[in-house]
C-alpha positions in Angstrom: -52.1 -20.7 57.0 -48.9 -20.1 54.6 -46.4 -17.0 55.9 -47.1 -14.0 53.9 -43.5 -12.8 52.7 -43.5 -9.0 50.9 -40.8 -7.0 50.0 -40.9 -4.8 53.3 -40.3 -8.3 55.2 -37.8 -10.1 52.6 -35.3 -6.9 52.3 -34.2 -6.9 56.1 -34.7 -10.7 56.6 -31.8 -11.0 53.8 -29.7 -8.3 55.0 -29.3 -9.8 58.4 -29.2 -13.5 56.9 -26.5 -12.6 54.7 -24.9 -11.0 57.3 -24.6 -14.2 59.7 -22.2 -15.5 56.2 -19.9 -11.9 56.4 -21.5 -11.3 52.8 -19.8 -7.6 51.4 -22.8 -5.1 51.4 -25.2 -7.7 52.4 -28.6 -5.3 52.2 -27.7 -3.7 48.6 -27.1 -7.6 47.5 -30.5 -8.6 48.7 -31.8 -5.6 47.3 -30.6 -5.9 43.8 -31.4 -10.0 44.0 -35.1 -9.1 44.3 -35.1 -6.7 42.5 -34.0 -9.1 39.5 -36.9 -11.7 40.8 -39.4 -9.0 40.4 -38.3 -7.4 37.1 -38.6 -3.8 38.5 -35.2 -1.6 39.8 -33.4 -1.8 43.2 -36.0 2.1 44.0 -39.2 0.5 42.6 -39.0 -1.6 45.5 -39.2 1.0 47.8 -42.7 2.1 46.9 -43.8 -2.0 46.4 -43.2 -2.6 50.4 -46.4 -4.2 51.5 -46.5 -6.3 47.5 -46.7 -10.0 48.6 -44.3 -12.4 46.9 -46.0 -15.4 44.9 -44.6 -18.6 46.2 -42.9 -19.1 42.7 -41.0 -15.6 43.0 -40.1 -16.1 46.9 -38.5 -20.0 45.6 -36.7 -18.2 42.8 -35.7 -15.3 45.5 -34.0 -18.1 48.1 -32.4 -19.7 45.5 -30.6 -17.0 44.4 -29.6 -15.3 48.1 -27.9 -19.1 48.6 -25.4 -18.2 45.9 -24.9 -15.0 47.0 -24.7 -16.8 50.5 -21.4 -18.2 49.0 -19.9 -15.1 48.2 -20.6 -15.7 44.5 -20.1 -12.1 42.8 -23.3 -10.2 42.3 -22.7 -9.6 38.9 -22.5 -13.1 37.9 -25.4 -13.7 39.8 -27.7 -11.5 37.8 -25.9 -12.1 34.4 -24.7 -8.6 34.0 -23.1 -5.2 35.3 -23.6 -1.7 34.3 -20.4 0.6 32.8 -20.2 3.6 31.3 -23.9 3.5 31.2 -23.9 0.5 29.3 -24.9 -2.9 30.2 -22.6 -5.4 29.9 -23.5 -9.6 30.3 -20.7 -10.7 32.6 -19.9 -14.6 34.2 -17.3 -17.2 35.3 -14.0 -16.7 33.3 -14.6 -12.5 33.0 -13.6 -9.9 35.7 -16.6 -8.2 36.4 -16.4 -4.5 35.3 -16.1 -2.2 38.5 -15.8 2.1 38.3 -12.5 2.6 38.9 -11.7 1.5 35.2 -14.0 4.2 33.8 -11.3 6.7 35.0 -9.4 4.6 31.7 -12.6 5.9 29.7 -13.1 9.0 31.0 -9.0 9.8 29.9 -9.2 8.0 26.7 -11.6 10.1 25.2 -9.4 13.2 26.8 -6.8 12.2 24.6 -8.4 11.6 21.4 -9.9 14.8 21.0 -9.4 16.6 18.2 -8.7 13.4 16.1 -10.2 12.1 13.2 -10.6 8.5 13.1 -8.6 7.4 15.4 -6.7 3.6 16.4 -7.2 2.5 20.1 -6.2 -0.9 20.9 -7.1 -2.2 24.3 -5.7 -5.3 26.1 -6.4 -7.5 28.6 -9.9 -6.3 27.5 -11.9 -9.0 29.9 -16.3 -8.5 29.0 -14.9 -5.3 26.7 -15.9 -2.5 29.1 -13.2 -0.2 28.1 -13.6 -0.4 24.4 -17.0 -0.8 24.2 -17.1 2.2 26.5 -14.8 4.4 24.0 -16.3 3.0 20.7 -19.8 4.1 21.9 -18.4 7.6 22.6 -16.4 7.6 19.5 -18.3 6.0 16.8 -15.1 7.1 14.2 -12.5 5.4 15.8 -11.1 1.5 15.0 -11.3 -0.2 17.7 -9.3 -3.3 18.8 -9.8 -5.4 22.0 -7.7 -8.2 23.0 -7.3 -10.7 26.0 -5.1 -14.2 26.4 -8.2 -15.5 27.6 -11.3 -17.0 25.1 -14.0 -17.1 28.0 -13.3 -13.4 28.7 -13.7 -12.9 24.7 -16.7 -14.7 24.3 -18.1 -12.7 26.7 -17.0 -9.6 25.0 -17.9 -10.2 21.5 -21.7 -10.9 23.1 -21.7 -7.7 24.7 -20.3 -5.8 21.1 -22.8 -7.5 19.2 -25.4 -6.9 22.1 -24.9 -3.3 22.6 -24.5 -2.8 18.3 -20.9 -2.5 18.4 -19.7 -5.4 16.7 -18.7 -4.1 13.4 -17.1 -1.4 15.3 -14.6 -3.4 17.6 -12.9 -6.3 16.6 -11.5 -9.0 18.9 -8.1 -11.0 18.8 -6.8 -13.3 21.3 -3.2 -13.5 22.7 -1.2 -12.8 25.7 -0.6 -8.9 25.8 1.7 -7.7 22.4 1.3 -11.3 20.7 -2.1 -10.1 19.8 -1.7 -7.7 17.5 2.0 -8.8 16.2 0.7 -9.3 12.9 -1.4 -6.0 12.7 0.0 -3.3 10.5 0.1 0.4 11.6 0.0 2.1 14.9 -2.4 3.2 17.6 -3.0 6.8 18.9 -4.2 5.4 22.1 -3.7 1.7 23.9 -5.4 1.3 26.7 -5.4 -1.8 29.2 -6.4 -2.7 32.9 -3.4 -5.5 33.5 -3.6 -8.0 36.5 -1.9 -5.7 39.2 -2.6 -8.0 42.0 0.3 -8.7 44.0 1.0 -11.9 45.8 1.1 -10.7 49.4 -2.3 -9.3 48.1 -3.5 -12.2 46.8 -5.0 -14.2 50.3 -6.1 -11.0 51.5 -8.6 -10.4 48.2 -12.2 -11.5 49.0 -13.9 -14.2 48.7 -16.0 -12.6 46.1 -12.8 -12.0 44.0 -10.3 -14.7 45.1 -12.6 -17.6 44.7 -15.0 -16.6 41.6 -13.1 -14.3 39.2 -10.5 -15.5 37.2 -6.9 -15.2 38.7 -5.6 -14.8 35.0 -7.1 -11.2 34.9 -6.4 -10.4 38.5 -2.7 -12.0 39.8 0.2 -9.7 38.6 2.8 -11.5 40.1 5.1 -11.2 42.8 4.7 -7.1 43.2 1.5 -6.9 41.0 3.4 -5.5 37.9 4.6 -8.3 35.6 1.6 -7.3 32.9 2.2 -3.8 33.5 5.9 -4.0 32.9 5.3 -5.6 29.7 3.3 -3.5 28.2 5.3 -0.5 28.9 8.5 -2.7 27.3 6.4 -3.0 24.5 4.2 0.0 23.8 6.3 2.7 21.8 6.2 -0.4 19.0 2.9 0.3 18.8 2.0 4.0 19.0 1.8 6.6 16.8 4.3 9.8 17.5 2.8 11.4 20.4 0.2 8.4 21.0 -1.1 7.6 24.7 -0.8 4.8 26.6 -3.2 4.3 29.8 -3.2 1.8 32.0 -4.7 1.3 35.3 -2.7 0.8 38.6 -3.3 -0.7 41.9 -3.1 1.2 45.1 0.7 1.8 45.7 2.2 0.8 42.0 1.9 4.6 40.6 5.7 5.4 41.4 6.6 2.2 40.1 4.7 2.0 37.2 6.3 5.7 36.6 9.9 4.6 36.6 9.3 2.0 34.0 7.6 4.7 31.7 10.6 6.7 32.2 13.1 3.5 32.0 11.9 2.8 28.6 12.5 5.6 26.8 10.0 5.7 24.9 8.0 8.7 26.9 8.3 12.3 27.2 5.4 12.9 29.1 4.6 10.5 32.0 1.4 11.8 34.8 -0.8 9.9 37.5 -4.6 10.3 37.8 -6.6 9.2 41.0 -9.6 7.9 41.5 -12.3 9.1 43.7 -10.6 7.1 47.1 -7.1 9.0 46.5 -5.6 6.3 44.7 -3.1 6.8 41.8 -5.4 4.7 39.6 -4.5 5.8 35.8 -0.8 5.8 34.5 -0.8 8.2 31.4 2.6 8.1 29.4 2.6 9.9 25.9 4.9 8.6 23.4 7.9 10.7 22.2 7.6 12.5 18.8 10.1 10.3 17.2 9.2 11.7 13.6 
């Protein structure tokens, strides 16, 4: 007689499986795999314990927990990842969204209250998160989104048009200032989350990270801030008098990041924000009122 396997049984049998292969937060992985073989949430199977699996849905259940087995992201596993409350398709060639860069959000929109209509260009946009994220919240505001890389933008114009943004963000490709060289006018607010990775970083990443997400939108050089630095070289270019700029740090670069702000010139105001682990996670400069 076949094995019966339900979802009380398969939950801890791929926790401890996944285990044996140091996978990250093995239980919540199996969890969220079956929950995406069953088509219910990661709760609903909480109350479907003794629900036996059809031998079709068990196949389709192994077959995913041996790609997860090799440390392939979650998120590319089940196609997609939730930000700002919005779901956003994400795969090979895209850093997967993760919560620290809603702290970019969450300030964004700080700033641009008040305004009417206002221009936010954000780089190294990867799936779109960020500007998706503010041109939901601020269905006035032109938004721009940019990244050197096409995979990351084909990913991102799917999730504008997905979500019904797409005649609310456009997309241009180039590496950091190069893509908006020929737009005319400023920003009020720029926003960007930069490859901050450092190089003695770099090996220590996991596996989830180092050997599925593309080191394009993760390496930042030998200190982690070769994008960052350029972007603060180039932003008062591009913003308005008394426009923001935002970008997002890794742990240990806020001082740094700080004394570029202030090396420029181009800043009167120049703050921190952390994240909920204590880390200096959001630069905030505002441009001087050079008018």
């Amino acid at each position: 007689m076949a094995e019966t396997w339900t979802v009380g049984r398969l939950i801890p049998w791929a926790a401890d499986y996944l285990k044996k292969y140091s996978v990250d937060a093995a239980r919540l992985s199996g969890e969220l795999l079956l929950a995406q073989v069953l088509g219910c949430t990661r709760l609903e199977l909480y109350l479907r314990f003794d629900q036996p699996l059809a031998p079709e849905e068990l196949a389709a259940f192994k077959a995913l927990i041996l790609r997860r087995r090799e440390h392939e992201p979650v998120a590319y596993i089940l196609g997609n990842r939730e930000f700002w409350g919005l779901e956003l398709a994400c795969g090979p060639g895209a850093l997967v969204p993760r919560p620290e860069s809603e702290h970019l959000v969450e300030e964004g929109l700080a700033r641009l209250e008040g305004l009417e209509a206002p221009r936010v260009l954000d780089l190294c946009t990867g799936t779109g998160a960020v500007a998706l994220a503010l041109a939901s919240e601020r269905p006035d505001a032109e938004v721009i989104a940019s990244d050197i890389s096409d995979q990351a933008l084909t990913w991102a114009r799917n999730n504008a048009e997905n979500l019904g943004l797409a005649e609310r963000v456009s997309f241009k490709q180039g590496d950091l200032w190069e893509a908006v060289a020929a737009s005319s006018g400023f920003f009020d607010l720029i926003t960007a989350n930069p490859p901050y990775v450092a190089e003695d970083e770099w090996e220590g990443l996991p596996r989830e990270v180092k050997d599925f997400e593309p080191r394009l939108a993760l390496h930042g050089g030998e200190r982690g801030l070769e994008a960052t630095r350029a972007i603060i070289a180039g932003a008062g270019a591009h913003l308005r008098p008394l426009g923001w700029l935002l970008l997002e740090l890794g742990a240990g670069q806020a001082g740094a990041a700080a004394e570029l702000a202030q090396a420029s010139g181009a800043f009167d105001a120049i703050s921190t924000v952390p994240d909920l682990g204590g880390i200096e996670r959001v630069l905030i400069c505002q441009r001087k009122d050079y008018g």
